[in-house]
Backbone as JSON, one array per atom type, in Angstrom:
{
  "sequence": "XXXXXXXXXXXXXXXXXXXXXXXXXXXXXXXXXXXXXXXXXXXXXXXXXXXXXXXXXXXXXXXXXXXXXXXXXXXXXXXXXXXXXXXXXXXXXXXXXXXXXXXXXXXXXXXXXXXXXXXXXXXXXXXXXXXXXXXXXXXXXXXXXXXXXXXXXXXXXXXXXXXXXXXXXXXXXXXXXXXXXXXXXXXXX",
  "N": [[81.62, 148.55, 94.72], [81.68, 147.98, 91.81], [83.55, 146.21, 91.77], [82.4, 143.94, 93.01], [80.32, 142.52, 91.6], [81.55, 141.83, 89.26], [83.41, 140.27, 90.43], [82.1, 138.14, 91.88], [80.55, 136.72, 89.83], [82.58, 135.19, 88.6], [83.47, 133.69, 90.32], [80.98, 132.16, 90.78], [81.11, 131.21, 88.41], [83.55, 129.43, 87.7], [83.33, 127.99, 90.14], [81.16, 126.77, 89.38], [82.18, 125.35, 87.13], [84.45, 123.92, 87.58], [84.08, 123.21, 90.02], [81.61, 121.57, 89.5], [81.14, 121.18, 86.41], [83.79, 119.95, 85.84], [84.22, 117.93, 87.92], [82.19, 115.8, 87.21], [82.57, 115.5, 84.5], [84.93, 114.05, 84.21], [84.17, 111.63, 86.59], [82.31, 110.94, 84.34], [83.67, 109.6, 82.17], [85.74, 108.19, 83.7], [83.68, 106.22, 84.59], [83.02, 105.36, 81.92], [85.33, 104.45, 80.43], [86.9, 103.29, 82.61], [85.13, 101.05, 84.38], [85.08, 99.64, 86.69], [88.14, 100.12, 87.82], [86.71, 102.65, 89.05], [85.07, 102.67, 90.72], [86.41, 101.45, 92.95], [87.47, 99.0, 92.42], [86.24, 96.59, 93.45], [85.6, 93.29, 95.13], [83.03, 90.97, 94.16], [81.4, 88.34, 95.29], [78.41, 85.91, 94.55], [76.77, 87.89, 94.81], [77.81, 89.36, 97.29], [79.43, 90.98, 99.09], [83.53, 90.89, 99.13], [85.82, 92.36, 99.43], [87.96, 94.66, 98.44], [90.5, 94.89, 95.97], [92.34, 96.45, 96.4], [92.54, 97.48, 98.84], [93.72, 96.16, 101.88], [93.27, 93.01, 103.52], [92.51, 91.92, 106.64], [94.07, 88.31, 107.52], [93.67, 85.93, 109.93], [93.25, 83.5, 110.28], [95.31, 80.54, 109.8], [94.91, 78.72, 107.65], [94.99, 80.0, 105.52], [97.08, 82.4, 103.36], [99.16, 85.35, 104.73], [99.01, 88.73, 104.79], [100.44, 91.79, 104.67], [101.17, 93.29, 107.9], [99.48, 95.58, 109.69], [99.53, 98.9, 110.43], [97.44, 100.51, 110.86], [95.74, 100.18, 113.4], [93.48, 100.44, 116.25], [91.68, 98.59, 114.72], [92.57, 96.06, 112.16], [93.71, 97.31, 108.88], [92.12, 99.47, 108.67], [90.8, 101.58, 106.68], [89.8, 104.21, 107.55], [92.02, 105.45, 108.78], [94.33, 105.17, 107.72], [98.0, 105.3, 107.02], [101.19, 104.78, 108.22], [103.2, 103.76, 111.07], [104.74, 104.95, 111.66], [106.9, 104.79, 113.34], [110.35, 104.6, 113.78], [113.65, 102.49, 113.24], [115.15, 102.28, 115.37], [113.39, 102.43, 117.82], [112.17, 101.07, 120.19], [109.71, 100.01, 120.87], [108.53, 99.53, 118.28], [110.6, 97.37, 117.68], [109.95, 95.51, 119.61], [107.19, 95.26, 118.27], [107.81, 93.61, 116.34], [109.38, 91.3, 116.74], [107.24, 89.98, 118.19], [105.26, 89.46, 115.7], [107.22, 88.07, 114.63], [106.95, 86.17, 115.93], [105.01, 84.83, 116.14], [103.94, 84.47, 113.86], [106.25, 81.86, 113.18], [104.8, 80.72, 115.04], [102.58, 79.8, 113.66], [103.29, 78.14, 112.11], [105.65, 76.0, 113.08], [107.38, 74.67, 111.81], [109.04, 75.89, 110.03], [111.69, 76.91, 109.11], [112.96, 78.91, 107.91], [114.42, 82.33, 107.26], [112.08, 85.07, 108.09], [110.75, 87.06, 105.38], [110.82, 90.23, 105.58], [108.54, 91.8, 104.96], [106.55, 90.54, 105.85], [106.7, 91.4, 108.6], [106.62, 93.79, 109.09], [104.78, 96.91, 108.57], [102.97, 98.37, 105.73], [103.65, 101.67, 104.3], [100.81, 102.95, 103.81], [99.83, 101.08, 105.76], [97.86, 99.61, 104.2], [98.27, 97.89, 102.69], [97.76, 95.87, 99.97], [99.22, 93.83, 98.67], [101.69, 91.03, 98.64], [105.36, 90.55, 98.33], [105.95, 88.17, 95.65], [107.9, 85.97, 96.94], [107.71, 86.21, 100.17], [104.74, 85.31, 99.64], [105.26, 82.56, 98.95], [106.72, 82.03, 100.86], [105.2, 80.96, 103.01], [104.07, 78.74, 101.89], [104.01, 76.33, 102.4], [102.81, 75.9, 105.24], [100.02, 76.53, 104.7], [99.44, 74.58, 102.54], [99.29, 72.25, 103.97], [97.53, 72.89, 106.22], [94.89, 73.04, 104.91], [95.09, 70.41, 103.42], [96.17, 70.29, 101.08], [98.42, 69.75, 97.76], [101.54, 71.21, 98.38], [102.48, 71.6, 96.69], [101.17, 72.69, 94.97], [99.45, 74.93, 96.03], [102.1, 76.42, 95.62], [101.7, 76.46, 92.55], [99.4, 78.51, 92.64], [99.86, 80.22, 93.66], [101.65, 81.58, 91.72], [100.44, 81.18, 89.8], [99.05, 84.03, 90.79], [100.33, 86.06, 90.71], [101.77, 89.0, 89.86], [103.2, 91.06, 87.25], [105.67, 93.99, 87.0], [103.53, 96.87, 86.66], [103.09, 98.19, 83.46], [105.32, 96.25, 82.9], [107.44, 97.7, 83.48], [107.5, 99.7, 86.35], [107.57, 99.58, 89.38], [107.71, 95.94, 91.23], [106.97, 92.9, 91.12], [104.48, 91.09, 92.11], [102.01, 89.74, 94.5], [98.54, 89.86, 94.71], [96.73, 89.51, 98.16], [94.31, 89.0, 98.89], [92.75, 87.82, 96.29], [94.18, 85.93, 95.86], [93.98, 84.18, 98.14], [91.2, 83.71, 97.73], [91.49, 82.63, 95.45], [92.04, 80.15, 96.69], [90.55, 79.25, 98.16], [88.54, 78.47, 96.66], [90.11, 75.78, 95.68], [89.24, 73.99, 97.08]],
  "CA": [[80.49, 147.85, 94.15], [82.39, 147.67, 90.64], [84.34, 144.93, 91.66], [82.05, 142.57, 93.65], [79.34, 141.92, 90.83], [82.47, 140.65, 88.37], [83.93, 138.94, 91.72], [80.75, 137.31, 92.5], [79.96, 136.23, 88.44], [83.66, 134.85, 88.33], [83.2, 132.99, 91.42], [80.06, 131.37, 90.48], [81.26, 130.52, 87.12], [84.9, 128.96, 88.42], [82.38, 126.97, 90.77], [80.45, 125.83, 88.09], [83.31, 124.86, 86.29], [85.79, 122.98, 88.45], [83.04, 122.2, 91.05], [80.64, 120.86, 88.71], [81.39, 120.38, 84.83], [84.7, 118.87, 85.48], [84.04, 116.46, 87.69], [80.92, 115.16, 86.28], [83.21, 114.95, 83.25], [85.91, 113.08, 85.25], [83.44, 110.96, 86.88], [81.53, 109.9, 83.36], [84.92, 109.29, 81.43], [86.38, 106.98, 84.39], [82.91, 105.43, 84.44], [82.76, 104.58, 80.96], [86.3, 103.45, 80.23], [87.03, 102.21, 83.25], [84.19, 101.16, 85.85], [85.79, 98.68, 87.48], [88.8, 100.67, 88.94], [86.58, 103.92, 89.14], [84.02, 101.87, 91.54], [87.09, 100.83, 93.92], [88.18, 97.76, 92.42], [85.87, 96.2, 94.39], [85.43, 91.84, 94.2], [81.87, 90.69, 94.56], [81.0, 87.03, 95.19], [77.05, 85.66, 94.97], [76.11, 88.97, 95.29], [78.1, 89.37, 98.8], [81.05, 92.43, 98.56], [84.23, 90.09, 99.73], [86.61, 93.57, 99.83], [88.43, 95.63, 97.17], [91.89, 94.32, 95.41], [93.24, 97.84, 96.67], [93.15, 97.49, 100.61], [94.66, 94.89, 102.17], [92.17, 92.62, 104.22], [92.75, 90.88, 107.91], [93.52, 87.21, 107.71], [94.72, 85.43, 111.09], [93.16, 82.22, 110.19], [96.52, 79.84, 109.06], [95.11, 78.33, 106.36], [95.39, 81.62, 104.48], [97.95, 83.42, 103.66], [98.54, 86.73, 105.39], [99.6, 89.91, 104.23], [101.25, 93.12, 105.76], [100.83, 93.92, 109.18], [98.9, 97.18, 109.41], [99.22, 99.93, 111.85], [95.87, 101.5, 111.01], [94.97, 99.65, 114.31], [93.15, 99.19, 116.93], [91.16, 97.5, 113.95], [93.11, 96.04, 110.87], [93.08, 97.46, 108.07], [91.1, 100.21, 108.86], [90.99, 102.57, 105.53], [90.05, 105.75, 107.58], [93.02, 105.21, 109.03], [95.73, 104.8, 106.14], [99.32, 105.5, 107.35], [102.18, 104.36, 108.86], [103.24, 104.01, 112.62], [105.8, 106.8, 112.04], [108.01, 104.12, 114.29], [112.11, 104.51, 113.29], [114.02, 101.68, 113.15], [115.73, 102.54, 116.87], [112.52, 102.46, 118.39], [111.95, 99.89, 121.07], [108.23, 99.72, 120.43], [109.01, 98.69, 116.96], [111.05, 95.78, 117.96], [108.67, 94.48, 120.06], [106.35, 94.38, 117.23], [108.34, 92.61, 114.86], [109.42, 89.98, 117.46], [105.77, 89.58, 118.29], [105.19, 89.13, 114.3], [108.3, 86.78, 114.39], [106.63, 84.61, 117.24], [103.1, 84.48, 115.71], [104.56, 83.52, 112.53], [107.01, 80.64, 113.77], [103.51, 79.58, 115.9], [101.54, 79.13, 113.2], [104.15, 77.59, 110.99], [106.9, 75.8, 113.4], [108.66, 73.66, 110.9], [109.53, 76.26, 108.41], [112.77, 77.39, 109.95], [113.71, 79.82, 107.09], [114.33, 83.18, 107.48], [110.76, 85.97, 108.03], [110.66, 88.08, 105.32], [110.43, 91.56, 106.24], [107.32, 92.47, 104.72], [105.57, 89.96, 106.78], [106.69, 91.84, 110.1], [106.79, 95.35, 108.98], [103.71, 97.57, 108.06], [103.63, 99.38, 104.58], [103.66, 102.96, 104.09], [99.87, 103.3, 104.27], [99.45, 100.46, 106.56], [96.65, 99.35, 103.64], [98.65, 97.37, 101.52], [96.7, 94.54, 99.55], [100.43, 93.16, 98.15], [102.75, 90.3, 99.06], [105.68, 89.63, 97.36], [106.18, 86.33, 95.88], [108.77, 85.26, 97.78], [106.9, 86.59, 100.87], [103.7, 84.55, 99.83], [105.73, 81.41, 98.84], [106.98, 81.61, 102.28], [103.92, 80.61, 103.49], [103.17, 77.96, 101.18], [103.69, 74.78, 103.32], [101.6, 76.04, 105.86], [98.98, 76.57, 103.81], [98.94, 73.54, 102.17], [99.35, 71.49, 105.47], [96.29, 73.16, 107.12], [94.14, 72.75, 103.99], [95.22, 69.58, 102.91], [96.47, 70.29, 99.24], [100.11, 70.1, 98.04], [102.28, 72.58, 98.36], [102.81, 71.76, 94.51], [99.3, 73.17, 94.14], [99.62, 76.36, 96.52], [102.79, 77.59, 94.9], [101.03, 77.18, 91.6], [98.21, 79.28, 92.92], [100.72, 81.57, 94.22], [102.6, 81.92, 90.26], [99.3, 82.51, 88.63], [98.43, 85.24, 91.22], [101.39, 86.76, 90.67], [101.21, 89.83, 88.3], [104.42, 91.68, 87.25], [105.53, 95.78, 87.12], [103.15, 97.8, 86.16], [103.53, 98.22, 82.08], [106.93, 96.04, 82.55], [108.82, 98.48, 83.73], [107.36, 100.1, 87.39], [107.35, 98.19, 90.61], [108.04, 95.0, 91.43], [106.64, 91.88, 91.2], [103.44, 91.32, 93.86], [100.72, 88.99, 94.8], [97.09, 90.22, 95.58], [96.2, 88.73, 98.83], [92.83, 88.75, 98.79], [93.05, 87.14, 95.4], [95.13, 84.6, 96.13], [92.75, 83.77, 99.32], [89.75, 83.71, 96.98], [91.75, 81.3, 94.77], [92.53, 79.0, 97.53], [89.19, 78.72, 98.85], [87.42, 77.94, 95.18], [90.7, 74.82, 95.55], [89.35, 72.79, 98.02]],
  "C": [[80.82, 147.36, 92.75], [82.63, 146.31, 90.45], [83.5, 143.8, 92.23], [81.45, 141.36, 92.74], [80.64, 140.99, 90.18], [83.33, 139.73, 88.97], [82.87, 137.71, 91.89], [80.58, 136.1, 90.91], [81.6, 135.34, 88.37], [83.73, 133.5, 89.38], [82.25, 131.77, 91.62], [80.57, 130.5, 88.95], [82.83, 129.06, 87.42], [83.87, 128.01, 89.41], [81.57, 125.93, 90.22], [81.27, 124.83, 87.53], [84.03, 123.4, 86.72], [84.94, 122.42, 89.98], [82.0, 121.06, 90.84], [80.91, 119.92, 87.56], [82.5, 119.43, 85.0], [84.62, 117.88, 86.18], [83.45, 115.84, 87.49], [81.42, 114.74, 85.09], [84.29, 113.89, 83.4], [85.45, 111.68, 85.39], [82.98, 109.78, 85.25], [83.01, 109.46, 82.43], [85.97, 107.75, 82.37], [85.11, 105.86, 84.05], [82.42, 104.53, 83.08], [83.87, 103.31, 80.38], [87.06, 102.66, 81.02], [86.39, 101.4, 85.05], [84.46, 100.0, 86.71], [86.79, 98.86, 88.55], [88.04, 102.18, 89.34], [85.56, 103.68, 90.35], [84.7, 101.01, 92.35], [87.35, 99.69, 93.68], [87.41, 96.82, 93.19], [85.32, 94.31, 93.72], [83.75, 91.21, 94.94], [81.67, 89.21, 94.22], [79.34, 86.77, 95.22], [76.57, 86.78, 95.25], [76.66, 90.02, 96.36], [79.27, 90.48, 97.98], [81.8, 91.35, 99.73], [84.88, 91.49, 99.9], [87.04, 94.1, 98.33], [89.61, 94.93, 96.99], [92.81, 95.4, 95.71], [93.55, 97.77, 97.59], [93.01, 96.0, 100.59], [93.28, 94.69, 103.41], [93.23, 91.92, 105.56], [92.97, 88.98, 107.49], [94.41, 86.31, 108.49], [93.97, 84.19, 110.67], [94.57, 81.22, 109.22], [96.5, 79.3, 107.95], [94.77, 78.93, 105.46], [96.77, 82.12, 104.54], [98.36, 84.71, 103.73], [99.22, 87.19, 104.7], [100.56, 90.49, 105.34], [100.71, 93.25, 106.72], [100.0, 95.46, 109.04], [98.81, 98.1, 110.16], [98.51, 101.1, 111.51], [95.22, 100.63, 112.26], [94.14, 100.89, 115.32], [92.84, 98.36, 115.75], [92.21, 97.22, 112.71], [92.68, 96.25, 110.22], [91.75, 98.11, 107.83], [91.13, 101.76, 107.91], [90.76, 104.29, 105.95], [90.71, 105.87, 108.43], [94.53, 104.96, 108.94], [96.59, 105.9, 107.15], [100.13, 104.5, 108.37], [102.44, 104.25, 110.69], [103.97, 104.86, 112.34], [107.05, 106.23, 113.28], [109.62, 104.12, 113.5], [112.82, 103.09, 114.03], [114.71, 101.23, 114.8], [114.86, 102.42, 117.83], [112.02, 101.09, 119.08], [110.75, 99.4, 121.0], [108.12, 98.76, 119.19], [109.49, 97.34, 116.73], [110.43, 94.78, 118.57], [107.63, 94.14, 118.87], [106.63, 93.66, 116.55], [108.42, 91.31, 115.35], [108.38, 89.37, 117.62], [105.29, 88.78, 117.55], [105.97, 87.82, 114.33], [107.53, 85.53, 114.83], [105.55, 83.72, 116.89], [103.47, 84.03, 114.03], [105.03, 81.83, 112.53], [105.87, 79.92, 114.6], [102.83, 78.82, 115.35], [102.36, 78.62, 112.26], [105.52, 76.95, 111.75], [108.0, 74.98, 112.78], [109.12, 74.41, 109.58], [110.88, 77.27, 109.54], [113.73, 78.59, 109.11], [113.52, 81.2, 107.24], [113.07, 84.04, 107.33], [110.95, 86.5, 106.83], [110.26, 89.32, 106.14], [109.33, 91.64, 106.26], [106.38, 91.46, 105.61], [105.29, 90.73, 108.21], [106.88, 93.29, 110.16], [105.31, 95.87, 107.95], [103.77, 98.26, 106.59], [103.25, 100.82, 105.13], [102.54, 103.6, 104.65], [99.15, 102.42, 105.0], [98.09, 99.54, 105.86], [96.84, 98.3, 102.69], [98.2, 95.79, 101.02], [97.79, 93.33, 99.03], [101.01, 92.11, 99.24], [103.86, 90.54, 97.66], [106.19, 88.48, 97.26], [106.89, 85.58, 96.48], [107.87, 85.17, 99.54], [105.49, 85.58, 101.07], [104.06, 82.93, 99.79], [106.46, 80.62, 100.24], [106.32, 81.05, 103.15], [102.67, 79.29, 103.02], [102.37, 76.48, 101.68], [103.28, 74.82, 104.56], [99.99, 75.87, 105.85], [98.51, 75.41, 103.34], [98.56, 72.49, 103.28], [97.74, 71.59, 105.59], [95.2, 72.78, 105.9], [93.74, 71.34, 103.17], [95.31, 69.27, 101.49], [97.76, 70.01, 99.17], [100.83, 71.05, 98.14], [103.12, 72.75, 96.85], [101.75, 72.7, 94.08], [99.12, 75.21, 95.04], [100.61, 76.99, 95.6], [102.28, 78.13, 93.35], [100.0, 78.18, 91.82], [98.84, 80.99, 93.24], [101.15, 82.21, 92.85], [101.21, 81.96, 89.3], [98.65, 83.47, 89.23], [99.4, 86.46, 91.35], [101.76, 87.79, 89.63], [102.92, 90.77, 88.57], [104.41, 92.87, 87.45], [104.35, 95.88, 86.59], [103.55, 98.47, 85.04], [104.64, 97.42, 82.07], [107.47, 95.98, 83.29], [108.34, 98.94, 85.08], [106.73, 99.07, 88.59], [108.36, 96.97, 90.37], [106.85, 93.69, 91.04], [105.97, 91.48, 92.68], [102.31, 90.37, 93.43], [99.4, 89.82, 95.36], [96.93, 89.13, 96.81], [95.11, 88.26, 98.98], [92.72, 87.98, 97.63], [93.48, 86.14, 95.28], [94.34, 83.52, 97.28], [91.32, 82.92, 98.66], [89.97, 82.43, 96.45], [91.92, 79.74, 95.85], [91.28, 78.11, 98.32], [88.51, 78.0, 97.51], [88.7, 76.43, 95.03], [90.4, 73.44, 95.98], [89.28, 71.47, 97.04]]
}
């Protein structure tokens, strides 16, 4: 009986603590300095929620340009769903998808005869990914413009101011928001 009361009072307090105070303190500290990424990044048009700049959105219509493949299926881009296929490179399944990718690429684009990027025909990591990179989206430019009827002088610019560098500099790479880039292309007509 010694031990339960200062088990019990230790228990409640440690609950309090790290259940309660801190993240309520967490919470109001993201929310003040930064409520923008603490509220999912999220991009709101007219009122309307278009998606978040974090997950990667669906877009099979051609005169967009697409992102990563996503194997959070059945649905794309299905966030309670985040990961990978867990497919190895040897995997016959795998190849079929890419070829697939290849085919549906080259369909909706048959006069660009230059090599896929990868990242077009391969999933990321968490299957969620909101990135291109620029080469990747530039690949896609004279499609784009085609179907839309702009130049493809005017897409790649759209592409090189959506184009944001590392992270401070120095981490990452060099990446396009898709959704972003989408957004911009539509406010072009």
């Amino acid at each position: 009986m010694k031990l339960i009361r200062p088990a019990l009072v230790l228990f409640t307090a440690l609950t309090l603590v790290t259940g309660v105070a801190y993240p309520l303190a967490v919470t109001g500290i993201g929310q003040a300095l930064f409520p923008q990424q603490a509220n999912g990044s999220l991009i709101v048009r007219d009122g309307k929620l278009i998606g978040s700049r974090l997950i990667g959105q669906s877009f099979t219509d051609p005169r967009y340009v697409w992102g990563r493949p996503s194997a959070t299926g059945p649905m794309p881009y299905n966030g309670g769903a985040s990961g990978g296929s867990n497919l190895g490179p040897g995997n016959p399944a795998l190849k079929q998808a890419v070829e697939a990718r290849i085919a549906a690429l080259r369909a909706a684009d048959p006069g660009n005869a230059r090599p896929v990027p990868v990242e077009l025909v391969t999933a990321s990591g968490s299957g969620l990914d909101p990135h291109l990179s620029p080469a990747a989206a530039q690949w896609q430019a004279e499609r784009v413009a085609r179907l839309r009827g702009i130049s493809t002088a005017r897409v790649r610019a759209l592409i090189a101011a959506h184009t944001e560098g590392p992270q401070w500099g120095l981490f990452g790479e060099a990446r396009v928001n898709v959704l972003a880039l989408n957004l911009a292309l539509d406010a072009a007509r």
